[in-house]
C-alpha positions in Angstrom: -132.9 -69.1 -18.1 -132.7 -65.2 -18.9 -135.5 -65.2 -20.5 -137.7 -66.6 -18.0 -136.6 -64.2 -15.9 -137.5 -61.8 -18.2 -140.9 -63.0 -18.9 -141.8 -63.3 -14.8 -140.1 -59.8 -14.1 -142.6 -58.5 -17.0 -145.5 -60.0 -15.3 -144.6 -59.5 -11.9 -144.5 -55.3 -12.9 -147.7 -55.6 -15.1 -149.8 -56.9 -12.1 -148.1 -54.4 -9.8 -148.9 -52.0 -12.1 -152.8 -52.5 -12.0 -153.4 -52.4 -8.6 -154.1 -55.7 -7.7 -155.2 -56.5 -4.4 -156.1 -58.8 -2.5 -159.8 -59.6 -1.0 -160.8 -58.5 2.5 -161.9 -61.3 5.0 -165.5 -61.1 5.9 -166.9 -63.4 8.1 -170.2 -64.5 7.9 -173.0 -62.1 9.5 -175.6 -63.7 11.8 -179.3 -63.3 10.6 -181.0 -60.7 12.2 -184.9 -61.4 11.4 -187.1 -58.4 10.8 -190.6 -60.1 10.6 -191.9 -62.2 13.6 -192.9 -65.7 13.9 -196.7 -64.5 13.8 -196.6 -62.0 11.3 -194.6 -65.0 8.9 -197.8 -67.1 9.8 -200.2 -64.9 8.9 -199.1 -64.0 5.6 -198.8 -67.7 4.8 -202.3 -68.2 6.1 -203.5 -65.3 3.3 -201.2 -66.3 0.8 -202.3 -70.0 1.0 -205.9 -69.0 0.8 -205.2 -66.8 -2.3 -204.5 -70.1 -4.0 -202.2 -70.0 -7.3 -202.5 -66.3 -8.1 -199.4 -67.0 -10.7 -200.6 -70.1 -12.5 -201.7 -69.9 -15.8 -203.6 -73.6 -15.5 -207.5 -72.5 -15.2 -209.5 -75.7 -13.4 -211.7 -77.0 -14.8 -215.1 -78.0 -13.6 -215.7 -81.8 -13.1 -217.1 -83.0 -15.4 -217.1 -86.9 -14.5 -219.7 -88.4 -11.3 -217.0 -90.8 -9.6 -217.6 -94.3 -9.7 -220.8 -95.9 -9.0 -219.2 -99.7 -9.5 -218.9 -101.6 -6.0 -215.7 -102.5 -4.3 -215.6 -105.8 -5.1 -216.1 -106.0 -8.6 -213.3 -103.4 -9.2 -211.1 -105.1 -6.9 -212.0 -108.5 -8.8 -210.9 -107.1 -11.8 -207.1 -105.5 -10.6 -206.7 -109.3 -9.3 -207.2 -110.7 -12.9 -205.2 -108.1 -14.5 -202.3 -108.7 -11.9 -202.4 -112.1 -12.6 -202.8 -111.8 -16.5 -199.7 -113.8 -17.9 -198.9 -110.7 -20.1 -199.5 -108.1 -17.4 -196.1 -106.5 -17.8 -196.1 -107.1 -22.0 -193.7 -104.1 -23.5 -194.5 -104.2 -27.6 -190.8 -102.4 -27.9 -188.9 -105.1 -26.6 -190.1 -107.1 -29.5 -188.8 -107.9 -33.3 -191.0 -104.6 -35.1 -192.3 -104.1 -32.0 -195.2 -106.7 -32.7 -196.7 -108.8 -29.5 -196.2 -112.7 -31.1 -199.9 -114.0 -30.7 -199.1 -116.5 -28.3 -198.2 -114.0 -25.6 -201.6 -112.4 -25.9 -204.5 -115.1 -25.3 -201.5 -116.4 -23.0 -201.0 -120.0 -24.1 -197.7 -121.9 -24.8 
């Protein structure tokens, strides 16, 4: 028992001896805004028309015309591949990931 007495007398003067303190309650400040509503809008308007002044992506031109295939041909073919029998085939969840032939021209 002495010496745990000891040991917490020892620590009790170490801490008294540097000075520790402890913290002072702030609370929290209210936000005083500096800028007005307008002024915040106007520098978004600028900065949004600046565009990406930090990227480091260059665009590129298009290169591609779009589409010139009609709506119902296109549409025709996401029906077939939706209702292709191995529309949602993943190789990896097969032995050396290998398709077995029968999945493919989907027959029995």
């Amino acid at each position: 028992m002495k010496t745990s007495n000891i040991i917490a007398a020892a620590a009790l003067s170490m801490l008294a001896a540097a000075g520790v303190r402890a913290q002072g309650y702030a609370p929290v400040q209210p936000l005083q805004a500096t800028t007005s509503r307008a002024d915040v809008a106007a520098g978004a308007d600028a900065a949004a028309r600046a565009g990406n002044i930090y990227g480091d992506v260059v665009a590129e031109p298009l290169r591609s015309r779009p589409g010139v295939r009609d709506r119902a041909s296109v549409r025709a073919e996401a029906v077939a591949a939706a209702h292709a029998p191995n529309q949602n085939v993943d190789r990896r969840a097969f032995f050396n990931s290998e398709v077995p032939p029968q999945i493919g021209t989907g027959r029995p």
